[in-house]
N, C-alpha and C positions, 0 to 999 in steps of 0.2 A: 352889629358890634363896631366900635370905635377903634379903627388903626392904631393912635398914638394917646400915648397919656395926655395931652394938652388940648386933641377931642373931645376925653372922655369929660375932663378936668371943667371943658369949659359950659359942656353939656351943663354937668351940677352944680356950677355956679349960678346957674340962672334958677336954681332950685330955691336958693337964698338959705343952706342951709348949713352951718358953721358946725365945728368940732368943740367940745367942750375945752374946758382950759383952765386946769386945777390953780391955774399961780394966779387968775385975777376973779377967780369967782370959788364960791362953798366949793366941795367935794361933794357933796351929794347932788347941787346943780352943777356943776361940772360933768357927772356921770349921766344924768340923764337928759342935758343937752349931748352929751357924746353919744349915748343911746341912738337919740332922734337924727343920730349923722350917722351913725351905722347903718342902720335902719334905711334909711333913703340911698343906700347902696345898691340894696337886696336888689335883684329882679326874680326872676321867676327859677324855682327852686327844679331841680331834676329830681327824676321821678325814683321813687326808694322802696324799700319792704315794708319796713314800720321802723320808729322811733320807740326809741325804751326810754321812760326818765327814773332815774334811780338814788339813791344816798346811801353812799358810803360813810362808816362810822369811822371820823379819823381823832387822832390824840386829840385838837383842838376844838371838835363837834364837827355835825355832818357837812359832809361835801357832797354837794349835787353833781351830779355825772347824766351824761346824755347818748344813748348810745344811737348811732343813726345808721339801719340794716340796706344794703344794697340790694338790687333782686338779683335773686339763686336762690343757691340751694346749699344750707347748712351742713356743716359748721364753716365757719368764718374764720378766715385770717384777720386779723384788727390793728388799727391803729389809734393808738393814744394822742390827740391834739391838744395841744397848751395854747391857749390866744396869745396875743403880744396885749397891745393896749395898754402899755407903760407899766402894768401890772397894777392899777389903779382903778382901770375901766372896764367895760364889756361884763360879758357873760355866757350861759347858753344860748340865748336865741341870735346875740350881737353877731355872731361868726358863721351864724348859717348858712350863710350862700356858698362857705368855704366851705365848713365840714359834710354838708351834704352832698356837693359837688366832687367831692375826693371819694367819699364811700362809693359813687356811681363809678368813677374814672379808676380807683385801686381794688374794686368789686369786694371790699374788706368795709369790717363795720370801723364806723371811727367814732372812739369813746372820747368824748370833750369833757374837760375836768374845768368845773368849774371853782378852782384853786381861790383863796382866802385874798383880797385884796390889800393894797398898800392907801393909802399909810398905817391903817389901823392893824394891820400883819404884816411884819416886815419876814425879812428872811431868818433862817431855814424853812420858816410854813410852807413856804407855796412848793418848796424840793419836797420834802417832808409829805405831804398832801398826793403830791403826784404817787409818791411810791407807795405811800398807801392804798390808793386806787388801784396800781398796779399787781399788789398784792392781793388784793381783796376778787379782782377780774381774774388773777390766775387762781384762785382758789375755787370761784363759781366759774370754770371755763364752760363744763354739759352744760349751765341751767342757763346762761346766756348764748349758747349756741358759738361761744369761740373756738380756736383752737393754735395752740404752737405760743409763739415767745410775738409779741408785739412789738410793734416800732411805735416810736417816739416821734411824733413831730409837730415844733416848735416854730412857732412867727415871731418874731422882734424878740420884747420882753417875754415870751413863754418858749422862744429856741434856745434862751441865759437857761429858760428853768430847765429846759431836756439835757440839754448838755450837763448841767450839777447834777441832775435825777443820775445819770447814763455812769458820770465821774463814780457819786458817792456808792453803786450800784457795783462797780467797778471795787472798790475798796471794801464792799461788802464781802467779797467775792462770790455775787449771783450772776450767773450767767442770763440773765432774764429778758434781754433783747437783741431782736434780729437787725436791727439798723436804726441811724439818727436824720432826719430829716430838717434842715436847718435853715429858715429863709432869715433874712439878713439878721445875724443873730447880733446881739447886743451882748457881746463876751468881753470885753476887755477894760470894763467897769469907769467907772466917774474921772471927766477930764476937764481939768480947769478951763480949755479952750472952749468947750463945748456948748451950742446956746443953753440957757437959763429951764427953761424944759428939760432938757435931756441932766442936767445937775441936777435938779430936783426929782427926777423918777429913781434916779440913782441912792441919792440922798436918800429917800422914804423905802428904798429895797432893802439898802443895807438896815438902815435904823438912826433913826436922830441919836447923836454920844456915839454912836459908834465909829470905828475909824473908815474913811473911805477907801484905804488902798489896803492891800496885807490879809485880805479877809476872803472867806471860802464862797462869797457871792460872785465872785468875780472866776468866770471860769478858767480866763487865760492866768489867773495868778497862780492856778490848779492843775495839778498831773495829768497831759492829753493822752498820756500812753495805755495803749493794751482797750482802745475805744470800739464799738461797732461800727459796722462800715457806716461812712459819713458823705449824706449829700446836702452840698453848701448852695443857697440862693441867692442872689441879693441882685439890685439892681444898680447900673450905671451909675442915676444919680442921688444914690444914697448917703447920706453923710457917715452911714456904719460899713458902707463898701471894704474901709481900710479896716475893720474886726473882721469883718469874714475873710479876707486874704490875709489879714496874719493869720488867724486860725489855720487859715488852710497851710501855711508854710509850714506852721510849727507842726501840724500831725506830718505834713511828709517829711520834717527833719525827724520825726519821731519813724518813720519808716513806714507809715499809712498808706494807703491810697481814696484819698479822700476825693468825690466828684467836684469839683467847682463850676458853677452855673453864672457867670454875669451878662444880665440883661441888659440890653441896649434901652436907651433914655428911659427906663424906668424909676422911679421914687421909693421911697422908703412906704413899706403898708402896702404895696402895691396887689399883694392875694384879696384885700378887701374890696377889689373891681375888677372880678374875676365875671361878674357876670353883664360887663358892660363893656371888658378893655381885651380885647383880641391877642394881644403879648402877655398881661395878666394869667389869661386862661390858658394858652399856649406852657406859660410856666410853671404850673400847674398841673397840669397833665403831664408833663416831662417828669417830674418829680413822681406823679403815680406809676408811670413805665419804670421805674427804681425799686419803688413798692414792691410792684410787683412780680420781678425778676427776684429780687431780692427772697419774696415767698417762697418762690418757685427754686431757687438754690438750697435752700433748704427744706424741703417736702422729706 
């Protein structure tokens, strides 16, 4: 495994293998050149129970859900994963090297939702989607071998959607989870400074006509109060560093006690070279130690 991001970085460069990129090419080659970059992330998966694939019947039609089973012995503590990937790209297999890798390290199955994509579903779907899933798992808890209230955890664009799920969830008044898991989340919505990428995933979240600021997609414009316990990720050099440390001020001005995690010279996406980058994994595993304490506080 590779010490430092700019090892691992330069390892798969020589791979000759690029990230897709919605602003100069289609959306459907943009995705599956993003694909073939995911993909050449993966290295060799840790060893598991079995894999459940399944669909969820949500308002807007099925949602495929992935459930991936650690080895033990049933019933399972679970967690619910949201990808990031601008909330435009990926899928289930794109994030496997993470979700598989957590279900071993939090000995919990982790259910991957595979949420309705941008720009052709803007937001509330993908909020919307999640709690449906989440509704639907606590309803067949026996017959998927779960058990107790799940956590939420979220990468980039799908830590925006945990934290809205966790919010609206909150206003519902259901008590339906045990904590939030948050690597450098993408909460503090569309900024004129921002490069032209990061405008545009925002832009296609909220909704073309729609207005960019003032709106329930953006979670810091939203109630942090009365949240489950919160562990914040991100890396040194992230350009969403400065969201997850507001975030994190605003729950302790709220009277929280929220984890805060910042990695040294890490990048933004950094859990997708989890199976080649030594601080990656490291990061990782620290956030399953939370998991699992977390369970274990409430048994």
């Amino acid at each position: 495994m590779f010490k430092t991001f700019k090892e691992a970085q330069a390892f798969h460069k020589n791979l000759g293998i690029d990230p897709g990129d919605p602003l100069s090419m289609p959306i459907e080659q943009a995705r599956e050149k993003q694909n073939i970059y995911f993909d050449s992330l993966k290295g060799v998966l840790p060893s598991i129970s079995k894999i459940v694939d399944l669909e969820v019947q949500g308002k807007e039609g099925p949602i495929a859900v992935r459930l991936t089973y650690p080895i033990g012995d049933a019933p399972f503590n679970y967690v619910i994963f949201i990808r990031g990937a601008g909330w435009w790209a990926g899928g289930l297999d794109s994030h496997a090297q993470t979700t598989t890798s957590l279900a071993d390290l939090s000995s919990s199955v982790v259910c991957a939702v595979d949420y309705y994509k941008t720009p052709e579903y803007c937001y509330p779907t993908q909020v919307n989607q999640v709690i449906e899933v989440l509704s639907f798992l606590r309803a067949h808890q026996a017959q998927y071998e779960l058990l107790g209230k799940p956590i939420l955890f979220g990468e980039s664009a799908g830590s925006t959607i945990a934290l809205s799920v966790a919010q609206k969830l909150r206003d519902m008044k259901e008590d339906a989870l045990n904590g939030l898991v948050l690597f450098y989340c993408n909460a503090d919505g569309f900024k004129p400074t921002a490069r032209k990428y990061s405008q545009w995933v925002w832009e296609q979240y909220i909704g073309r006509g729609r207005p960019l600021s003032d709106n329930g997609a953006v979670p810091l414009q939203e109630d942090l109060s009365n949240l489950p316990p919160v562990f914040l990720a991100v890396g040194e050099d992230d350009p969403l560093l400065g969201d997850t440390q507001k975030l994190f001020n605003q729950l302790i001005a709220l009277g929280a006690n929220p984890e805060l995690n910042v990695f040294p010279h890490l990048p933004h996406g950094f859990l997708m070279w989890t199976a080649t980058l030594e601080p990656a994994l490291k990061a990782l595993e620290k956030s399953a130690h939370s998991i699992k304490s977390w369970f274990k506080e409430r048994v």
